[in-house]
N, C-alpha and C positions, 0 to 999 in steps of 0.2 A: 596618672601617678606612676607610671610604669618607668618614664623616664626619669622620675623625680627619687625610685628607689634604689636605680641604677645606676645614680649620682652616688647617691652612698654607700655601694658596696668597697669600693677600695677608695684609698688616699691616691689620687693622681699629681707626679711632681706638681702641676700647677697648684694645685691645693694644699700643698707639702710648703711649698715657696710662702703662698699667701699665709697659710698661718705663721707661720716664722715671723713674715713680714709685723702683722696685726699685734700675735707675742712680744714680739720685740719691742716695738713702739710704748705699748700698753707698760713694760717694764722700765723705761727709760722714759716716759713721760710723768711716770707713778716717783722714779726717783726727784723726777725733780720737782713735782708736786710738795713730796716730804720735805727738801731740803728747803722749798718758801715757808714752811711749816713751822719749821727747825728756826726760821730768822723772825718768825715774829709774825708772820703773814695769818689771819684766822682762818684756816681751814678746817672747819669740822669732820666732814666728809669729803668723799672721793667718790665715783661713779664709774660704773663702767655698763653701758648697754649693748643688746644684742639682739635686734627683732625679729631677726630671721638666723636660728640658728642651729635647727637645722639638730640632730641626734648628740649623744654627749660621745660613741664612737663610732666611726665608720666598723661596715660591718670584719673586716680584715684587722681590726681591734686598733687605728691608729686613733689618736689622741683630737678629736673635735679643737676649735677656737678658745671655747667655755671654759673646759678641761686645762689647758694650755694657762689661760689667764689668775682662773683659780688656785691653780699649782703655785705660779707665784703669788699669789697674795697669803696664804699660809705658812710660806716661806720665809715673810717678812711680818715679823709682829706691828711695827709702827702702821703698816699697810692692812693688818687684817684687825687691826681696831678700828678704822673709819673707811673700811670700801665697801662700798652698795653698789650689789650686780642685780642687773634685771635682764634675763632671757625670755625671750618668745621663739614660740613658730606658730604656724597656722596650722602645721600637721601632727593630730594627737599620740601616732605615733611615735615620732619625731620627742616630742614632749615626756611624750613616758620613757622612753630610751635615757635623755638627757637627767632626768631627775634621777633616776638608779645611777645614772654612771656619777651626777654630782656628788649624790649621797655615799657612794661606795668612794668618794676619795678621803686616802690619808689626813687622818689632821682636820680636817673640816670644820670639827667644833671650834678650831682657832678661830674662828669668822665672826666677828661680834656679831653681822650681820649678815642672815644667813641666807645664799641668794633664794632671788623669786623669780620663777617660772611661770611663765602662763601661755597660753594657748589662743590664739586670735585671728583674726587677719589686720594689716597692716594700711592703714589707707589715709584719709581724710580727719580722722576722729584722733588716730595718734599724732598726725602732724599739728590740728590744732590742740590736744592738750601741752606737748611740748612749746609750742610759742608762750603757752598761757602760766606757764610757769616760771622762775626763775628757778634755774639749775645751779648747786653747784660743780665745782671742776668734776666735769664729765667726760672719758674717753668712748664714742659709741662708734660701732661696727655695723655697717649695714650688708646684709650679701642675699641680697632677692637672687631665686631662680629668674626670673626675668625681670619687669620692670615695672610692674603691681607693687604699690606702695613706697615706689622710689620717685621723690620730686624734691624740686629746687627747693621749695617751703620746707620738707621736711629736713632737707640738707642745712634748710641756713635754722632752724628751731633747735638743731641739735647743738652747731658752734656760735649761737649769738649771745652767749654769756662766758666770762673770763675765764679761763682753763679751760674749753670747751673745744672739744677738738674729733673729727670723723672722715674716717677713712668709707668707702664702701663700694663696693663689686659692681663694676656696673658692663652688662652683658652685651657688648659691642654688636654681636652677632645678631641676637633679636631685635635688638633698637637698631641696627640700621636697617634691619628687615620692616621694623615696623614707620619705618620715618614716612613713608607712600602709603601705609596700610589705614586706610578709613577708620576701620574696624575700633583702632587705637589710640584716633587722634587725641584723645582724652588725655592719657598716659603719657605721648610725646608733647603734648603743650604741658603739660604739667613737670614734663623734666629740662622743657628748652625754654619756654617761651612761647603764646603761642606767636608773636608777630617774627619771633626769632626763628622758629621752624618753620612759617612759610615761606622765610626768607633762603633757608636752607635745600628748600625743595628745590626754590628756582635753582640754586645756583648747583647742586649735585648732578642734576640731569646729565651732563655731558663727562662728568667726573670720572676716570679711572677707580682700580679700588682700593688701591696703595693711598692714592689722593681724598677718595672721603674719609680712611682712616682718619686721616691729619686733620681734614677737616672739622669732619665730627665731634672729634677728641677737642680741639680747640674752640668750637664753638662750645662744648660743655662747659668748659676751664670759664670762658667769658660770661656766663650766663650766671655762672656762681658769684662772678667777681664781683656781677653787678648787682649782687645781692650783700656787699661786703664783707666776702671773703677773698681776701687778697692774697694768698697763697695755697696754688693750686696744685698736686705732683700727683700726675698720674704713671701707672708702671702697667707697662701691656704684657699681655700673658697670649704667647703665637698656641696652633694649633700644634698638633702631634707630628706633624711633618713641617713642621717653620715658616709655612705658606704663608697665613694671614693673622691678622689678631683675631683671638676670642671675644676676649674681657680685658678688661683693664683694673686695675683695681685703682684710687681715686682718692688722694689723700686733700683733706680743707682744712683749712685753718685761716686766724685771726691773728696769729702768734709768730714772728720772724725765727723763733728759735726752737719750736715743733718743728716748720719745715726743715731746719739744718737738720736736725737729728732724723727725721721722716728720710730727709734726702740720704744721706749716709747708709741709712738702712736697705732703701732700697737700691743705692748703687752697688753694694757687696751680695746682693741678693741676683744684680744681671747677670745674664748667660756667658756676655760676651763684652769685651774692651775695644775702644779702638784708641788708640795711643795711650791707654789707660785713662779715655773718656767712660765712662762708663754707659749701657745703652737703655738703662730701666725698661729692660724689655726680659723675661724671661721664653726661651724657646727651648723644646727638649729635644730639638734638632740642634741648636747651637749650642746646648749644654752638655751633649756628647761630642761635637764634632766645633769646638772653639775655634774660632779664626785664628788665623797663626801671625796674619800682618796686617796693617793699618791701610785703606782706601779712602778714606776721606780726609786725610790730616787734619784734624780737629782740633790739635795743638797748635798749628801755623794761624787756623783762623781765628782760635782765641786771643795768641798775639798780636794779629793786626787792626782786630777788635778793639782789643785793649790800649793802643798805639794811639788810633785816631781819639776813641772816645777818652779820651783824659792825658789827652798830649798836655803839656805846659805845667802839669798838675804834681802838685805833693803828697801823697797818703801813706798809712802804714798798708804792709800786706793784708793785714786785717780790714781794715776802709775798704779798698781793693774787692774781697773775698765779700764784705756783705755788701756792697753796692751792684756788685757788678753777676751775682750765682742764682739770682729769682728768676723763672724761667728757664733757664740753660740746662743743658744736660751735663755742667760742670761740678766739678767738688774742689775742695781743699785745695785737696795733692794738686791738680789739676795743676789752680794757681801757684803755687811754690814751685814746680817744674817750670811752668813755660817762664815765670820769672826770674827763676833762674839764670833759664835759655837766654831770655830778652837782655841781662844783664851781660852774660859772657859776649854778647852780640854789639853791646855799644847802644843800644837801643832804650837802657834807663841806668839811671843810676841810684845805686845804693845805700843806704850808711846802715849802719856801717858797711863798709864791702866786705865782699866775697873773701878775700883776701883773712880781712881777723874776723869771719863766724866761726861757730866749732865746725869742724867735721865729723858729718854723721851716715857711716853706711858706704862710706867714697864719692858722698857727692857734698856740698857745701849748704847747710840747710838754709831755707827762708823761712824764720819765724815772723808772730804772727805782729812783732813791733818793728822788724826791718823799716825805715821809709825809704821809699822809692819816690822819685822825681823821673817824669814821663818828658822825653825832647819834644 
């Protein structure tokens, strides 16, 4: 437990970041919950879970997840008449902390419903009550110290009904320590697969460790998908000195337009840009000492990308932007720049052209109903 108390004496940037990330989401996921609400859609309730969560302050007094989420829900009347939180941790002191710091917030009584706290361990018993229920729209956060109570079943029980959507921490450094380790094979079939991680065994042996990063990371992303969640965005979090990844934090969805808004979040959240790619990586070596110029021109290869796969082709910029940004470390802007580019270049055409859009900023914008026609 020593290291486990040692986690929570201060807010570390990475944990500074993740909550932002988790807040964020959680407030821009709840907006748009309300406005289906607002059009006629039956939504009674709202959800928001948390099973491992760990004190309501670090001990340097910054603000937990919990704390964070609940602030805005008291904020928002429409929002604090039908959201239902449910916190756990396994550790009672952890739990008793969390309950005083809930209680001691402003306003609280706004909460029609007032959260619930409990104390547990996270395993087999929570995965199957969640499948065995129909939820409704629920945002859940998962953040295990390591990788006790975290699997694919639990992952897909949380987003397998509509509005259903989970983010969660998943501890790169322990799991790849533990992917060889006997001891745990339990835990990694449970979060790979298990015909999927002994496929992963063969093939890491020889691997660099830059290279099982990627690998690891994208056999996770696969393993979900194949559970039917099609949109996967993970954001890695390097160590104290920019070395290697930690953790990654791990966004799932069912939903095309969680990941945009997910994606956006966490590309203003990276350390670092290259051509104004964003790297969904935060480092607090790169977040002190930011790159000053671009090494992989990521802009050149999204244009020549975009060249071949949809030569001959008509779309607005919007077609464009959700056909072609699932997977990619791309956004928006991304798109509206290099098309830009591509048009000043002769390389697509526009309508209307460049010529009569407004001017905005000194550059000529691409909105989101330009059509472009690809040579």
């Amino acid at each position: 437990m020593a290291k486990v108390e040692q986690f929570f004496d201060e807010q570390t940037e990475q944990s500074e970041a993740k909550a932002r990330i988790v807040a964020k989401y959680f407030d821009a996921w709840a907006h748009v919950m309300l406005a289906n609400r607002r059009k006629g859609i039956r939504i009674d309730r709202l959800g928001y879970i948390d099973l491992f969560a760990g004190p309501g302050r670090y001990k340097d007094g910054a603000k937990s997840t919990p704390l964070l989420v609940l602030e805005q829900a008291v904020a928002k009347p429409e929002l604090a008449e039908i959201l239902t939180t449910m916190f756990n941790d396994r550790d009672e002191e952890n739990v008793d902390s969390l309950r005083i710091a809930v209680d001691a917030l402003p306003d609280l009584a706004k909460l029609k419903h007032k959260p619930r706290i409990y104390c547990g361990e996270v395993g087999a018993d929570a995965e199957a009550m969640f499948k065995g229920i129909r939820m409704f729209p629920t945002f859940s956060f998962a953040d295990p110290f390591g990788y006790r109570g975290l699997s694919r079943g639990f992952v897909q029980a949380m987003v397998k009904d509509w509005g259903c959507d989970c983010v969660f921490f998943f501890n790169y450094g322990r799991i790849n320590a533990g992917i060889n380790n006997d001891a745990v094979r339990a835990h990694m079939d449970a979060l790979f697969g298990r015909e999927r991680i002994d496929r992963m065994r063969a093939f890491m042996t020889e691997m660099r460790p830059n290279e099982r990063e990627a690998f690891v990371l994208e056999e996770l992303a696969s393993a979900l998908r194949d559970l039917g969640a099609p949109f996967i965005l993970p954001f890695r979090f390097k160590r104290a000195d920019g070395s290697r990844t930690s953790h990654a934090l791990v966004f799932v969805s069912k939903d095309k337009l969680g990941y945009g808004i997910m994606k956006d979040i966490m590309a203003k959240e990276s350390s670092t840009e290259d051509e104004g790619v964003p790297s969904f990586t935060y480092s607090p070596a790169d977040a002190r000492c930011p790159l000053l110029f671009s090494l992989n021109r990521p802009i050149a290869a999204l244009a020549n990308d975009l060249a071949v796969r949809y030569a001959g082709r008509t779309m607005t910029m919007k077609q464009i932007y959700e056909a072609h940004n699932v997977n990619t470390p791309f956004v928006e802007r991304n798109y509206k720049r290099v098309l830009n580019e591509m048009e000043n270049a002769g390389r697509i055409t526009a309508s209307p052209p460049a010529a009569e859009r407004q001017m905005r900023k000194g550059e000529r914008t691409f909105g989101e109903n330009v059509t472009v026609t690809f040579r």
